[in-house]
KEKE-3310 file (N, C-alpha, C; in steps of 0.2 Angstrom, whole numbers, plus 5000, padded with zeros to 4 digits):
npx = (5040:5048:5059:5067:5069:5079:5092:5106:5115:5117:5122:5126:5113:5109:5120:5117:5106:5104:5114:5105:5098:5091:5096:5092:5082:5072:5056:5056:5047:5040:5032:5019:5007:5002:5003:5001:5011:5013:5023:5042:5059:5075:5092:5107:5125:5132:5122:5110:5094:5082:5065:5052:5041:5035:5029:5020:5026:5019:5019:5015:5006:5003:4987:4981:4987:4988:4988:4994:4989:4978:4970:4973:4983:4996:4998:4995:4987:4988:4986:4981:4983:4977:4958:4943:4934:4922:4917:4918:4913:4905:4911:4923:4930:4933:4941:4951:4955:4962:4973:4978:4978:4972:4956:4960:4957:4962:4967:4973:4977:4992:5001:5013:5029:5035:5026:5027:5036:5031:5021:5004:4999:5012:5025:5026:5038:5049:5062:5063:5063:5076:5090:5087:5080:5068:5053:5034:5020:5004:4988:4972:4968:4965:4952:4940:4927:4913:4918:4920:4920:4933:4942:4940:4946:4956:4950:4952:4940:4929:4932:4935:4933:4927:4913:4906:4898:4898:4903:4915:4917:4911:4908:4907:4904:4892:4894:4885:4865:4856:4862:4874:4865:4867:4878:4892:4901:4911:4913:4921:4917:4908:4908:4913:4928:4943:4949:4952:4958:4976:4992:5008:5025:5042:5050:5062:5069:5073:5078:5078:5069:5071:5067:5054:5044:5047:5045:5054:5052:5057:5051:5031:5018:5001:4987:4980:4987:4986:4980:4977:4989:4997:5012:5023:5040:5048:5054:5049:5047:5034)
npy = (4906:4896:4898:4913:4909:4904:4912:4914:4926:4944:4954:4952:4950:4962:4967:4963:4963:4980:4980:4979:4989:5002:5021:5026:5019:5022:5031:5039:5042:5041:5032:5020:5007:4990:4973:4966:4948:4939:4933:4931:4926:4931:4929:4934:4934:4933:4926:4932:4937:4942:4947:4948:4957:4953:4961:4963:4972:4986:4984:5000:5012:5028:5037:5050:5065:5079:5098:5112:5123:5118:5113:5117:5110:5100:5085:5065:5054:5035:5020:5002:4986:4979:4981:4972:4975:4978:4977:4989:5005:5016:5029:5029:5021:5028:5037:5033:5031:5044:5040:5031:5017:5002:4999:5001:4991:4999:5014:5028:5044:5055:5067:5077:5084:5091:5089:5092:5087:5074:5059:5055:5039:5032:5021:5014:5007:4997:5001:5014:5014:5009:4998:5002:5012:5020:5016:5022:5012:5011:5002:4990:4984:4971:4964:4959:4960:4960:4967:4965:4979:4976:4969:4978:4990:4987:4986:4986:4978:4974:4974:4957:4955:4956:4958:4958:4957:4948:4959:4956:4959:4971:4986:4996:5014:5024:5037:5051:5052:5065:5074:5074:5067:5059:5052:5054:5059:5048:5039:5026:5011:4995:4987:4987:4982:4985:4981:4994:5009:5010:5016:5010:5017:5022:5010:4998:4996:4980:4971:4968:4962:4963:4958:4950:4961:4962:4969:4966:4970:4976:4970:4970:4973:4982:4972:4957:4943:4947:4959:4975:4987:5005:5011:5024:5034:5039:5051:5058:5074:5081)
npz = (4979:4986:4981:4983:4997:4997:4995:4998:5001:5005:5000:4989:4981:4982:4974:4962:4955:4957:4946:4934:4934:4926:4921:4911:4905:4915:4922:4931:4940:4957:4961:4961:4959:4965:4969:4983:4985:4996:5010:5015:5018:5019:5020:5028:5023:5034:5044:5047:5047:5035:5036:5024:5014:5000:4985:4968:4959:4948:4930:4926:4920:4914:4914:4914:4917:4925:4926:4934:4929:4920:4930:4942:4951:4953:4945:4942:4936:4937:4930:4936:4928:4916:4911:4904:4889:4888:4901:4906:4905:4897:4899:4904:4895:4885:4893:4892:4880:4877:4881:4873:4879:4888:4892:4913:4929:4941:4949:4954:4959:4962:4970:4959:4956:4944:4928:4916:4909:4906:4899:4892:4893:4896:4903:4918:4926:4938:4940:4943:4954:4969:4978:4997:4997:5003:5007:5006:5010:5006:5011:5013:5029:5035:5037:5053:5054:5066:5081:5098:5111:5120:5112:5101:5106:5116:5128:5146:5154:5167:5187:5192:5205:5222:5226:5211:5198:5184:5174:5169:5158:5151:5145:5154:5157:5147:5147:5157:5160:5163:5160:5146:5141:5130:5119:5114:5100:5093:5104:5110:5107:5105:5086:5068:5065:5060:5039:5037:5030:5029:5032:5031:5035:5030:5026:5021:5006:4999:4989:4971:4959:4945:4932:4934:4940:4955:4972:4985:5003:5018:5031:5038:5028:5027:5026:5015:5006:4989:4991:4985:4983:4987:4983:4988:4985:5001:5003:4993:4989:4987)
capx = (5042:5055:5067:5067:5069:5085:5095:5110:5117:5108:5123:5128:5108:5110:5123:5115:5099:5108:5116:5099:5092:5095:5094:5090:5072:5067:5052:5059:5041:5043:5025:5015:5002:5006:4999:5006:5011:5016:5029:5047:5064:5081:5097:5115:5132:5132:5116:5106:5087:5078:5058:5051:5035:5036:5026:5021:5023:5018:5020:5009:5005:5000:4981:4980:4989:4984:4993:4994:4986:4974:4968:4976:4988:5000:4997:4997:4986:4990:4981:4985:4980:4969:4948:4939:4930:4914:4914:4919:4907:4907:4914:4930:4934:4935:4945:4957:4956:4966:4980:4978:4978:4967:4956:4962:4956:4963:4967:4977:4979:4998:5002:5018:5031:5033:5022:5030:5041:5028:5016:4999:5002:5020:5025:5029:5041:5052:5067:5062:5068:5085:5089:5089:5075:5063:5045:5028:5016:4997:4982:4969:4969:4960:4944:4939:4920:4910:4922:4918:4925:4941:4948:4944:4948:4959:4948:4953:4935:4927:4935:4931:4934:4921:4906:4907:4894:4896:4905:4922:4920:4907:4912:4906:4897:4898:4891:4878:4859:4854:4867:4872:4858:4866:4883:4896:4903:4917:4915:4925:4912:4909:4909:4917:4934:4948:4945:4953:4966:4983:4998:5015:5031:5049:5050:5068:5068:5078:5078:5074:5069:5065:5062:5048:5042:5045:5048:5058:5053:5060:5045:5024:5011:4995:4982:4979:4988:4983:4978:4980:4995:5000:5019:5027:5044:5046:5058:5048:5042:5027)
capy = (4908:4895:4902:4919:4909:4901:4916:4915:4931:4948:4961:4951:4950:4971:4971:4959:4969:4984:4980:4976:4996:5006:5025:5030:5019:5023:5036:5043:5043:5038:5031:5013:5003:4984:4969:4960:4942:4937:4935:4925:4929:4933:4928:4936:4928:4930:4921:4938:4934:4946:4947:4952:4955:4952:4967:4963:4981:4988:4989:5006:5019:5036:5037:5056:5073:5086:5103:5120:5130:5118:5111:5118:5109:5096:5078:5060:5047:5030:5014:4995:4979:4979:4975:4972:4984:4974:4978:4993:5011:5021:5036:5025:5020:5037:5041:5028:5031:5048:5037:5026:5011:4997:4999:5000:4989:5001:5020:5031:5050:5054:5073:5076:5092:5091:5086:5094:5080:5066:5058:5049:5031:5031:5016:5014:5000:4997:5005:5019:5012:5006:4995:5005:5016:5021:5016:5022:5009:5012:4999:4988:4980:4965:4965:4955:4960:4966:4965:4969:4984:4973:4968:4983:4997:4986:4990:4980:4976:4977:4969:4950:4951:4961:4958:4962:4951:4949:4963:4955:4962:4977:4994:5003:5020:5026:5045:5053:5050:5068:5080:5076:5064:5057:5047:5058:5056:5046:5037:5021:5004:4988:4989:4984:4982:4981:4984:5003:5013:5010:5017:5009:5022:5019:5002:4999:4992:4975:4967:4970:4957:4968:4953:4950:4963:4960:4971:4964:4977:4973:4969:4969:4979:4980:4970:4951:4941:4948:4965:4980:4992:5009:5012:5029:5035:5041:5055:5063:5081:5081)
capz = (4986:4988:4979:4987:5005:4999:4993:5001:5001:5003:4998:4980:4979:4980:4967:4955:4955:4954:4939:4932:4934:4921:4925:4904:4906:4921:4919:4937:4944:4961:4964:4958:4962:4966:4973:4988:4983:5001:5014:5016:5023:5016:5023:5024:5024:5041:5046:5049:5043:5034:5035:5018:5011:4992:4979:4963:4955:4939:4928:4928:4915:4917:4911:4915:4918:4929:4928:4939:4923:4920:4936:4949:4953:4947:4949:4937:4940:4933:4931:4936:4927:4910:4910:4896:4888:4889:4908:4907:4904:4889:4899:4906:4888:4882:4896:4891:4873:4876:4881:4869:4884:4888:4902:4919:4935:4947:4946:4959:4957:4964:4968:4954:4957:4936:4924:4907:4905:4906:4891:4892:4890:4895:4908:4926:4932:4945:4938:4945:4962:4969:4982:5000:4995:5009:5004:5010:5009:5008:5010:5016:5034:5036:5040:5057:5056:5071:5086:5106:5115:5123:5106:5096:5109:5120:5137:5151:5156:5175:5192:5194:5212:5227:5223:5205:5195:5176:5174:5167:5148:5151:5143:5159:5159:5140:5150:5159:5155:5162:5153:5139:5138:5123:5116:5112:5096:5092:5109:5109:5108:5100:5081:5065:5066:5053:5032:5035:5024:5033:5028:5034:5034:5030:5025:5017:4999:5003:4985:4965:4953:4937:4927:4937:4942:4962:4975:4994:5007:5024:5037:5034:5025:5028:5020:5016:5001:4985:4991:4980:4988:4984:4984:4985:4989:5006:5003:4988:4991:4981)
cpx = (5048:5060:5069:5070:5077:5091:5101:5113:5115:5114:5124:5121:5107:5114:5120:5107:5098:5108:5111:5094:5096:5092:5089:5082:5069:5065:5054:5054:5039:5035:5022:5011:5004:5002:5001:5004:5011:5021:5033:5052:5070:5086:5104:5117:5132:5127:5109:5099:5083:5070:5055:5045:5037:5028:5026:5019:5023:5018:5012:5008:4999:4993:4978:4985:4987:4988:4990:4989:4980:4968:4971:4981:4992:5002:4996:4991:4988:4989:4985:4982:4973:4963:4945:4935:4923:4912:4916:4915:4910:4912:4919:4932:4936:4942:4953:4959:4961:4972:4982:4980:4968:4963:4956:4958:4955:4966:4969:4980:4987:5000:5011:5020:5030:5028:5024:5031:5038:5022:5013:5002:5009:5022:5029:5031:5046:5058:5068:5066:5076:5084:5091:5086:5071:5055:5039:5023:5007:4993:4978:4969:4963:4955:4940:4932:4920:4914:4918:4921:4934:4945:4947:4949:4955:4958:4950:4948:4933:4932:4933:4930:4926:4915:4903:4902:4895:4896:4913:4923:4915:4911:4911:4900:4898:4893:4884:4870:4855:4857:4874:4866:4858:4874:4888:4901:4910:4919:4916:4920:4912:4910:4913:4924:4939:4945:4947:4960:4971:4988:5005:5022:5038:5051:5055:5067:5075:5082:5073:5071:5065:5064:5054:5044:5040:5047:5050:5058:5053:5053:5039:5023:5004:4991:4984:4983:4984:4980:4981:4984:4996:5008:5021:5035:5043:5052:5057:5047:5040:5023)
cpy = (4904:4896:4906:4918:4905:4907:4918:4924:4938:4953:4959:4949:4958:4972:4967:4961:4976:4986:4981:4984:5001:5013:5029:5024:5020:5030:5041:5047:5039:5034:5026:5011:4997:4977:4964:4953:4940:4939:4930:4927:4927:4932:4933:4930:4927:4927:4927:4937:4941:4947:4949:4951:4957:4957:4964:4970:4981:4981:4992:5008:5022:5035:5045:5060:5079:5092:5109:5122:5128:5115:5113:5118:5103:5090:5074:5057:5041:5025:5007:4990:4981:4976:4976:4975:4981:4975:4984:5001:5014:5030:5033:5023:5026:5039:5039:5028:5037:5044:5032:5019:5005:4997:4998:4997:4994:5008:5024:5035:5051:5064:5072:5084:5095:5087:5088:5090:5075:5067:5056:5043:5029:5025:5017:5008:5002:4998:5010:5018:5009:5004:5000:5011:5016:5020:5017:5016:5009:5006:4996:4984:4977:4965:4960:4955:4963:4961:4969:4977:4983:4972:4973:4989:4995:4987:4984:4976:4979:4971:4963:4949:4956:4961:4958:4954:4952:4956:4964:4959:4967:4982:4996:5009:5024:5035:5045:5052:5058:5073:5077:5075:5059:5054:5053:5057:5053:5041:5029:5015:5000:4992:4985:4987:4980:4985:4993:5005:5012:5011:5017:5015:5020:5013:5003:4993:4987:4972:4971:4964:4960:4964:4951:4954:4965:4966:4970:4970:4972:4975:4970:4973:4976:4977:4961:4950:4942:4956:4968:4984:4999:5010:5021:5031:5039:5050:5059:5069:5082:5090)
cpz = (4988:4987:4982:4993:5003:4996:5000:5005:5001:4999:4989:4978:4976:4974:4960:4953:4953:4950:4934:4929:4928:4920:4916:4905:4910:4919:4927:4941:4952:4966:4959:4961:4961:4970:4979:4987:4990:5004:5014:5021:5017:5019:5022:5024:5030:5047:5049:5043:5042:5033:5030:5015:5003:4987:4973:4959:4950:4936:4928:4921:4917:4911:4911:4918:4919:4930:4932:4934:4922:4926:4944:4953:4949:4950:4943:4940:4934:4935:4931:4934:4921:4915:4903:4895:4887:4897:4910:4905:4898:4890:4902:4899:4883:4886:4893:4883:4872:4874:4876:4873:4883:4897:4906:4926:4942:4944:4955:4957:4966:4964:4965:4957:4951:4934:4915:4906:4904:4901:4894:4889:4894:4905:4911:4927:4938:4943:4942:4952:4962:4977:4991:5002:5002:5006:5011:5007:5010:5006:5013:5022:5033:5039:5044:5059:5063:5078:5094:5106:5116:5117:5101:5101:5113:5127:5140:5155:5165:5178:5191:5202:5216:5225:5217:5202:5188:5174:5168:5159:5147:5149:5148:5156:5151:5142:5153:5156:5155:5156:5151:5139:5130:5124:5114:5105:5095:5100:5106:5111:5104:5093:5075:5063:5060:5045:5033:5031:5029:5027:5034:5031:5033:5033:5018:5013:5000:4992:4980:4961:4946:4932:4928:4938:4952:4964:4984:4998:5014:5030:5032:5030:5026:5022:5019:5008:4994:4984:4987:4987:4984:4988:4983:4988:4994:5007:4999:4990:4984:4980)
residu = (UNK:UNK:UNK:UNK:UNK:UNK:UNK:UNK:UNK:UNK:UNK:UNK:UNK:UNK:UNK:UNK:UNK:UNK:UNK:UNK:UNK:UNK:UNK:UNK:UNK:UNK:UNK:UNK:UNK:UNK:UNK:UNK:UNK:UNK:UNK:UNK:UNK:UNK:UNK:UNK:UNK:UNK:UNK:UNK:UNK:UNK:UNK:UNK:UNK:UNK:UNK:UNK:UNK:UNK:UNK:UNK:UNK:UNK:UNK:UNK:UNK:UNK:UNK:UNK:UNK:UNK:UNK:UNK:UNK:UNK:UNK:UNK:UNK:UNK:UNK:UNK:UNK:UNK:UNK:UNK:UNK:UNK:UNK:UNK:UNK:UNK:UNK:UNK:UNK:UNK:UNK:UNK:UNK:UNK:UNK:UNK:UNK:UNK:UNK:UNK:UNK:UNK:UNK:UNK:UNK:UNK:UNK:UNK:UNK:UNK:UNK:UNK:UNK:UNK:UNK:UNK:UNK:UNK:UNK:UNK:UNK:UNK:UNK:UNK:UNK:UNK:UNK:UNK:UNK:UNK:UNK:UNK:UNK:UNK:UNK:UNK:UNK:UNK:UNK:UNK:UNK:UNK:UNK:UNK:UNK:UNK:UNK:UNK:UNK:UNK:UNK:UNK:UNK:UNK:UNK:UNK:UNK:UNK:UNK:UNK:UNK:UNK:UNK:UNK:UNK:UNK:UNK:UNK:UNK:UNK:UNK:UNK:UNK:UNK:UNK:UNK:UNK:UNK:UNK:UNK:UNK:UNK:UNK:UNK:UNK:UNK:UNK:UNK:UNK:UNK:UNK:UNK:UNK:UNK:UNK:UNK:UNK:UNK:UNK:UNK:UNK:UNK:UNK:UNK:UNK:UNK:UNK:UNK:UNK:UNK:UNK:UNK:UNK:UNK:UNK:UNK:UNK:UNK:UNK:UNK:UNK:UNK:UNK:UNK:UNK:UNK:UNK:UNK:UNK:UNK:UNK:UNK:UNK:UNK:UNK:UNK:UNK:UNK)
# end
């Protein structure tokens, strides 16, 4: 992480990352699964500070291929992170023997335009991107257990003034007892809060490190250090 925060310069970071992409290896698949290492900040020349949460992407490999003809439609999924095949089932080892891979942790079906041009087995890194890129980002929000009303709904509570006794943090009337007689679904009450799918939208690719496999995306993502992430670009049409 300290390195990352002393990086002087962000446009000769662009072009020296740049350099680095090479368009004959990239598989030109615009979609990875990735783990968030954390957050830092990024400097220009002229003292402008960039807030950056740090991706460890891929690399990937496609574990399956879905076409129009035989499935309907036309879609990959591709798996992240070996497991030992001592924890893994006899009908997930097969799957994985097509590709001739070692079995996958994580697994994320991705709707594709093409699918001819792509092999089982065939690896996903961060080639595939360029610095400026618009990324979707999908994953887990932090999960803050069973919260009130006030902090998950954001209610304002009852008066404290006029009469009002222990009232300050009451939801109020959640409806009539005669008719309905009953809760309406989807009505807004305590509950557990947090631990849901979120997907962040056009979040600008700041920085590459394809030695590493990092990826510098400018502002948050949801989910705590360590979470799995899906990555896609934001200007595919799938």
């Amino acid at each position: 992480m300290d390195e990352t925060s002393n990086v002087e310069n962000k446009e000769e970071n662009i072009n020296e990352t740049s350099d680095k992409i090479s368009p004959e290896n990239s598989s030109n698949i615009p979609f990875m699964i990735g783990t968030k290492v954390g957050m830092t900040q990024i400097f220009s020349d002229n003292g402008d500070v960039y807030p950056v949460t740090i991706i460890q992407a891929g690399p990937c490999n496609i574990t399956q291929i879905k076409t129009d003809k035989t499935d309907g439609y036309n879609a990959i999924q591709i798996g992240y992170l070996n497991k030992k095949k001592r924890k893994s089932k006899k009908s997930d080892i097969g799957h994985f023997n097509k590709s001739k891979l070692e079995p996958k942790k994580y697994l994320k079906e991705f709707r594709c335009k093409e699918t001819d041009s792509l092999q089982l087995g065939l690896e996903i890194n961060i080639n595939q991107f360029n610095v400026g890129d618009f990324l979707n980002i999908t994953g887990t929000s932090k999960g803050k257990g069973f919260a009130g009303h006030m902090k998950r709904h954001n209610f304002s509570g009852g008066r404290a003034s006029h009469g009002k006794n222990s009232v300050m943090r009451k939801a109020g009337s959640v409806g009539a007892g005669t008719s309905p007689g009953r809760i309406w679904k989807g009505t807004r009450m305590a509950g557990r809060m947090g631990n849901d799918k979120v997907t962040i939208k056009n979040l600008e690719l700041i920085k590459l490190d394809c030695d590493k496999n990092l990826l510098f995306i400018n502002g948050s993502i949801p989910g705590a250090n360590k979470n799995i992430v899906y990555i896609s670009r934001t200007n595919y049409e799938s």
